[in-house]
Structures are given as C-alpha cells and as structure tokens.
N, C-alpha and C positions, 0 to 999 in steps of 0.2 A: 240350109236346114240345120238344126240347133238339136245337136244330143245330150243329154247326161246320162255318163254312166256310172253306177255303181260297184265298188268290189269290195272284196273283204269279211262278209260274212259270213259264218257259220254254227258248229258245236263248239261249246263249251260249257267246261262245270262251273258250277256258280265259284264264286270269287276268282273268278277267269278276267281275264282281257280280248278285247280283240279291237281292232283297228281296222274302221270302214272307209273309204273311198272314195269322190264323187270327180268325176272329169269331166267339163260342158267342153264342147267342140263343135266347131263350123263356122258361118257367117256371125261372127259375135263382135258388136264393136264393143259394150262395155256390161259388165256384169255388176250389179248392186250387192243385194244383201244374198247370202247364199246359208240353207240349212239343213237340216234332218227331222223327220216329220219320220211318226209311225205308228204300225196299225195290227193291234191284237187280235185273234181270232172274236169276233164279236163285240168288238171294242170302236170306237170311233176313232180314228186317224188324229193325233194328240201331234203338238210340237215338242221335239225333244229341244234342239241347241239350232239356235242363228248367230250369224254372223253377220258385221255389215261390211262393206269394201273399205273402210277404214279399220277393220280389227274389233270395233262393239263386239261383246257378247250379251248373249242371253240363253237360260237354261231353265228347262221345266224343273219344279222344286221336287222333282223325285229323283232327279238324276245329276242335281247339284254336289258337288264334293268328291264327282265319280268320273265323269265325262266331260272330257274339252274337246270345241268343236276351232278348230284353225285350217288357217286357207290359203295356195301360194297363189297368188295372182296373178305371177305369171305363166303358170302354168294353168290358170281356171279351176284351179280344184281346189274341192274342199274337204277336210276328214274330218271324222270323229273317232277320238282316241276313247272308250270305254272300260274302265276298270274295276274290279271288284262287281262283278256280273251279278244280278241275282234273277231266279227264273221269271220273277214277272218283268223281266226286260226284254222277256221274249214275244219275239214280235218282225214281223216284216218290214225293212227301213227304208225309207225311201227321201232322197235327196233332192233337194228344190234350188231355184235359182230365177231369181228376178233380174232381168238384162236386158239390155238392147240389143234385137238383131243388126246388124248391119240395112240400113236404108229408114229403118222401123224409127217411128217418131215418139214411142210412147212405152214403157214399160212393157215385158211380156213377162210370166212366169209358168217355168219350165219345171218338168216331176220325170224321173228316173223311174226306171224299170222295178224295181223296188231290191233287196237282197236280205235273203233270211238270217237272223241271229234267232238259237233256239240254246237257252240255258238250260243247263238239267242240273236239278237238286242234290 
C-alpha cells in the first residue's frame, strides 16, 4: 500500500515563510513527477509547483519568484519551500505523486491527506 504524507503546515503572517513536506511510502518501485496541488475555500483545486524525477520544474504564475518545489529521491519526498506568504495563499495543500507501485504495469497517481496553510493580513 502506497502513502503520502504531508507536514509542515500552518499560521503565518503574510510575508512569512513556511516549508511543506511530502513523504510517499510502501510498495514503490519508482516515483515520476511528484507535486503540490491546492484548494481555497470555494475555489477549484489549482496546481501550485511540479517536479519531474529528473529536477524539471513548473510553477503556477502566482507563486512564481516565491516558491520552489524540490525532491530527494532517495528519500521519496518532495517539499515546497514558500516565501513571502500572502493571504490569498491560503489554502489547504495537498501533495501528488505519479509512480509505480511495485508489480503495477502502468502509472498510478497518488493525493495526500491534505495540510492547512492559513495566512493572516
């Protein structure tokens, strides 16, 4: 069975930082592109930052110049470093990851628990 988990979420005043977490674990034989996906009260679930298993980035044009998304792979995880916070980054985050389980013939993609960042003004 195949987890990802998230940490590192919280409060913060805007021009804050914080630094989020993603760990997959279990039967994994190899992980592809892994990222951070998020979802405002009322809002559709948007892509913030991907990564691919070779280091590609990509970043939503709102959170360019603020946020880098990097991964150790040997460890399965992926972070996102966020700086200079502003309240509409507020938002529940939630970590994705496209991989092969072990035995699995075909790409699966995996979503974390989610973990709240809430900026205040």
């Amino acid at each position: 069975q195949v987890q990802l988990v998230e940490s590192g979420g919280g409060l913060v005043q805007a021009g804050g930082s914080l630094r989020l977490s993603c760990a997959a674990s279990g039967s994994i034989f190899g992980i592809n592109d892994m990222g951070w996906h998020r979802q405002a009260p009322g809002k559709q679930r948007e892509l913030v930052a991907a990564i691919t298993a070779g280091g590609s980035t990509n970043y939503a044009d709102s959170v360019k110049g603020r946020f880098t998304i990097s991964r150790d792979n040997a460890k399965n995880t992926v972070y996102l470093q966020m700086n200079i916070l502003k309240p509409e980054d507020t938002a529940v985050y939630y970590c994705n990851a496209r991989l092969y389980p072990l035995g699995a013939t075909q790409l699966l993609n995996y979503w974390g628990q989610g973990t709240q960042v809430t900026v205040s003004s």
